[in-house]
C-alpha positions in Angstrom: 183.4 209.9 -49.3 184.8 207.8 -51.8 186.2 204.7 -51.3 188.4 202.8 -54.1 190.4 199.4 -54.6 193.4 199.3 -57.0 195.2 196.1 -56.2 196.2 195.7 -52.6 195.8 199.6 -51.5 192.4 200.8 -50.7 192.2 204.5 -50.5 188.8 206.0 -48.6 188.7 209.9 -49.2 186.6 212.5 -47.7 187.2 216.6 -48.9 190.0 216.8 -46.5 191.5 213.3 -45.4 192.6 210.3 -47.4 193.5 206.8 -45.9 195.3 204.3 -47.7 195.6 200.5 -46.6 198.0 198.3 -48.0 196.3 194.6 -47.8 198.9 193.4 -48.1 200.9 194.2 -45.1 198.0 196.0 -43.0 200.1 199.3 -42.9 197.8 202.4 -42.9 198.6 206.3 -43.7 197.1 209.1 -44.3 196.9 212.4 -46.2 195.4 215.6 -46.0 193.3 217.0 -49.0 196.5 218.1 -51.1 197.5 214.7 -50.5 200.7 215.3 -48.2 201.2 212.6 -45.7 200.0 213.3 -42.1 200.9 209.9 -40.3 202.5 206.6 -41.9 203.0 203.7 -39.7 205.9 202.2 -39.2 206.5 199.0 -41.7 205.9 196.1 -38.8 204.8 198.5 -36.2 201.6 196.5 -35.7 201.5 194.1 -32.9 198.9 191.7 -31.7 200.0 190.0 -28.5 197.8 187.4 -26.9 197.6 187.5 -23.3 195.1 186.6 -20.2 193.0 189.2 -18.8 192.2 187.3 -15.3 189.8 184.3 -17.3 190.0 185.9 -20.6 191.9 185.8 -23.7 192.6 188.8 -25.2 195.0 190.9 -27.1 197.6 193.7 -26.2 197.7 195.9 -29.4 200.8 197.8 -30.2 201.4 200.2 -33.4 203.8 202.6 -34.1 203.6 205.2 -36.3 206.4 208.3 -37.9 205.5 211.7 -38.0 207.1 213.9 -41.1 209.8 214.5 -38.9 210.7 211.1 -38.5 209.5 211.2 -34.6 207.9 207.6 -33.7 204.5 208.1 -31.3 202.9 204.5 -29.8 199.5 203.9 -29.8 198.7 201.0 -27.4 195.4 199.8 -27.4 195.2 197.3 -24.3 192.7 194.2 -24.2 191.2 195.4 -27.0 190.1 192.3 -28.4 188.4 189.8 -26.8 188.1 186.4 -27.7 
């Protein structure tokens, strides 16, 4: 694995996946080994939502990604994160 920094993008690649994060705006993607896009998420398809879990805080977690074909999937990720 290799993992390299140019600017805001960090790129990790294996043999047959890259990921690249933009620090920027936290959007992720990633590639197969010929480096054709797999998965993008959506620009400002992350979402952290505090809520109350009973007593504790926590998160709701949203992110949306587009397929190749331009067909959104959701991810949700609930009370992921506890504080």
């Amino acid at each position: 694995m290799k993992i390299i920094r140019a600017g805001n993008i960090i790129n990790i690649n294996s043999k047959t996946i890259s990921v690249k994060l933009d620090l920027k705006n936290g959007q992720v993607c990633f590639c197969n080994y010929t480096n054709s896009l797999l998965l993008a998420e959506k620009q400002g398809g992350l979402q952290f939502i505090p809520v109350k879990d009973s007593t504790t805080n926590t998160f709701k977690i949203s992110q949306v990604f587009e397929l190749k074909n331009n067909e959104a999937k959701v991810i949700r990720l609930w009370n992921s994160n506890v504080i």
